[in-house]
NUKOLLUM-908920 format. One record per residue (C-alpha): z negated, y negated, x. Coordinates in steps of 0.25 Angstrom, whole numbers, padded with zeros to 4 digits. Example, Ala and Ser with C-alpha at 12.3 -4.5 7.8 and 13.67 -1.06 7.14 Angstrom:
% residues 2
[node [-0031; 0018; 0049]],
[node [-0029; 0004; 0055]],
END
This chain:
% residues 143
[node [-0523; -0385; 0470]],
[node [-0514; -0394; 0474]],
[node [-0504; -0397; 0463]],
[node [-0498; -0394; 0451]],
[node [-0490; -0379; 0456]],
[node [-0503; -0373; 0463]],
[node [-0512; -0377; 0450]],
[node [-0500; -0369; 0441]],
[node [-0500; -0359; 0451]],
[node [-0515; -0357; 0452]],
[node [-0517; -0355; 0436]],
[node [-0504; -0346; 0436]],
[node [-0512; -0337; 0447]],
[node [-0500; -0336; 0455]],
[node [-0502; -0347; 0468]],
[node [-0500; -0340; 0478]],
[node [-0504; -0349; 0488]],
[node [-0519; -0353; 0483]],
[node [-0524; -0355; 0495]],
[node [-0516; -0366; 0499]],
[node [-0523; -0374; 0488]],
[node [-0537; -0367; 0486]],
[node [-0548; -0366; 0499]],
[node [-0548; -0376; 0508]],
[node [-0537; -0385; 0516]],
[node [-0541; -0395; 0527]],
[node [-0532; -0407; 0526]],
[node [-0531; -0422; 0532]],
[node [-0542; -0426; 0521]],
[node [-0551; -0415; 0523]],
[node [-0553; -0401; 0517]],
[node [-0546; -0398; 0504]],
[node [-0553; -0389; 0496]],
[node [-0551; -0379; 0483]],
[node [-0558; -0368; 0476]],
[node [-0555; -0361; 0461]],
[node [-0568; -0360; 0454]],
[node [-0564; -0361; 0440]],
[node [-0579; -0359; 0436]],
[node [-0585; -0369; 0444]],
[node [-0594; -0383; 0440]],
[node [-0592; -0387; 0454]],
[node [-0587; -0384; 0468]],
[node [-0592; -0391; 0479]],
[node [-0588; -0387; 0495]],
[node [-0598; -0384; 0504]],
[node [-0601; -0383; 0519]],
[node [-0603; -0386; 0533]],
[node [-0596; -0401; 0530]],
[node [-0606; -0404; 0521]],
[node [-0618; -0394; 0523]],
[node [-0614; -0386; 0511]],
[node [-0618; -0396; 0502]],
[node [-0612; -0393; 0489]],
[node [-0613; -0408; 0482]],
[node [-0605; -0415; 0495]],
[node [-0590; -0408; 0492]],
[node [-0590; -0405; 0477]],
[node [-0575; -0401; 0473]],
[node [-0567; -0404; 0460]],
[node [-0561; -0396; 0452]],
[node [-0545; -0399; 0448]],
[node [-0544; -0403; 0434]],
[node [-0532; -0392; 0432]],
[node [-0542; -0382; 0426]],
[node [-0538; -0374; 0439]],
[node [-0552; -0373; 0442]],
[node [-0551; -0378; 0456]],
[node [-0560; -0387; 0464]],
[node [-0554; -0393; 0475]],
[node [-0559; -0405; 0485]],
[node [-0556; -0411; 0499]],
[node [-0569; -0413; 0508]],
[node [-0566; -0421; 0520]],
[node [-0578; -0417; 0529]],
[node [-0573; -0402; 0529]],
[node [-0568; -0397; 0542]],
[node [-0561; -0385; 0549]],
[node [-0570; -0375; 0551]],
[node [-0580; -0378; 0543]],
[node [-0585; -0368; 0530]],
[node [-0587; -0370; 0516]],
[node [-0589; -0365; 0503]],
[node [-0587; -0367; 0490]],
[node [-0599; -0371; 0481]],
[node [-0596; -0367; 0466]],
[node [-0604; -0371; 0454]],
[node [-0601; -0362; 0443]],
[node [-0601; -0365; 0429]],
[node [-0608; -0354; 0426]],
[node [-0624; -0352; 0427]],
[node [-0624; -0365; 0436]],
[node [-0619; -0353; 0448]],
[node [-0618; -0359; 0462]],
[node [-0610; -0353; 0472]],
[node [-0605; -0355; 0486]],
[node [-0591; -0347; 0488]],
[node [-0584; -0347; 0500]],
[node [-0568; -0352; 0498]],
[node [-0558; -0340; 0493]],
[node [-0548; -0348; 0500]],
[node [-0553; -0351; 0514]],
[node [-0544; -0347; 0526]],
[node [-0557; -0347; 0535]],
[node [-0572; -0343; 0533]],
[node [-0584; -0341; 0539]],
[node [-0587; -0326; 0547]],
[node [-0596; -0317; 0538]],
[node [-0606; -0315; 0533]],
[node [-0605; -0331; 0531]],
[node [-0596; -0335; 0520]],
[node [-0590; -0351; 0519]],
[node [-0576; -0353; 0520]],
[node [-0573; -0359; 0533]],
[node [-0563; -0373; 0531]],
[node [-0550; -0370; 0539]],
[node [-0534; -0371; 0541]],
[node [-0523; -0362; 0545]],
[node [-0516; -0370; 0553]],
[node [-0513; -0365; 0567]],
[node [-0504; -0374; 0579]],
[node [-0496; -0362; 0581]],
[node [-0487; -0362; 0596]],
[node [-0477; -0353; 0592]],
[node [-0467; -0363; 0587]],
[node [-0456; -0359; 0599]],
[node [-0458; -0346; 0596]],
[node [-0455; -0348; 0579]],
[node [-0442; -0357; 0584]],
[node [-0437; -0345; 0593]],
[node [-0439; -0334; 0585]],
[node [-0428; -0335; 0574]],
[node [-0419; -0334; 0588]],
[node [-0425; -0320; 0589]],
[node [-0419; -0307; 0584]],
[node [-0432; -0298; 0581]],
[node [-0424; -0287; 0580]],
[node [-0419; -0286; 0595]],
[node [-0432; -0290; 0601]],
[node [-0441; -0282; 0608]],
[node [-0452; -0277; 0598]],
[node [-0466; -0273; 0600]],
[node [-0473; -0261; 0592]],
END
């Protein structure tokens, strides 16, 4: 979560955009990442950065009662997968759960969220400049 609005929001059960703020975002410092598990003793990342060692990334939860634990890790990089390793407060449960919120993963029957980014250099910029020029509705149309 990333202010005030997106933690309202969240507890309202009305963002619509969660995934702008859950999952994981690279940035200039690293990988930003954030999981809801409201049930949890501890979250740690793990994977190919750090040889899926659960004690070298642990996350911390907010203090807003959301239940979210978020981090940054600088050693995470494009391309590489990860999970989410959940210490439940239940029965000491451990569990290593792929992100619900990833954009990328790994092919089956593997399972890890792959660390990824949407971005694209697109090359149709003179084509979006002309096109508001255009009338679709005289132009030749293929069906």
């Amino acid at each position: 979560m990333h202010n005030d609005t997106d933690t309202y929001l969240f507890r309202e059960g009305t963002h619509s955009r969660l995934h702008d703020t859950l999952g994981c975002h690279l940035g200039d410092d690293g990988a930003h990442f954030a999981v809801w598990a409201p049930n949890a003793e501890s979250v740690s990342v793990i994977g190919d950065w750090n040889g899926w060692s659960a004690d070298a990334d642990p996350l911390a939860v907010r203090h807003d009662g959301t239940g979210i634990w978020s981090g940054v890790v600088r050693q995470a990089q494009r391309g590489q997968t990860y999970k989410y390793r959940i210490h439940s407060r239940h029965r000491g449960y451990v569990v290593d759960k792929a992100d619900p919120f990833a954009i990328c993963a790994e092919s089956p029957p593997a399972t890890a969220s792959r660390i990824w980014s949407l971005e694209h250099p697109w090359g149709d910029a003179q084509w979006m400049a002309e096109r508001g020029a255009r009338n679709a509705l005289d132009a030749p149309m293929s069906v």
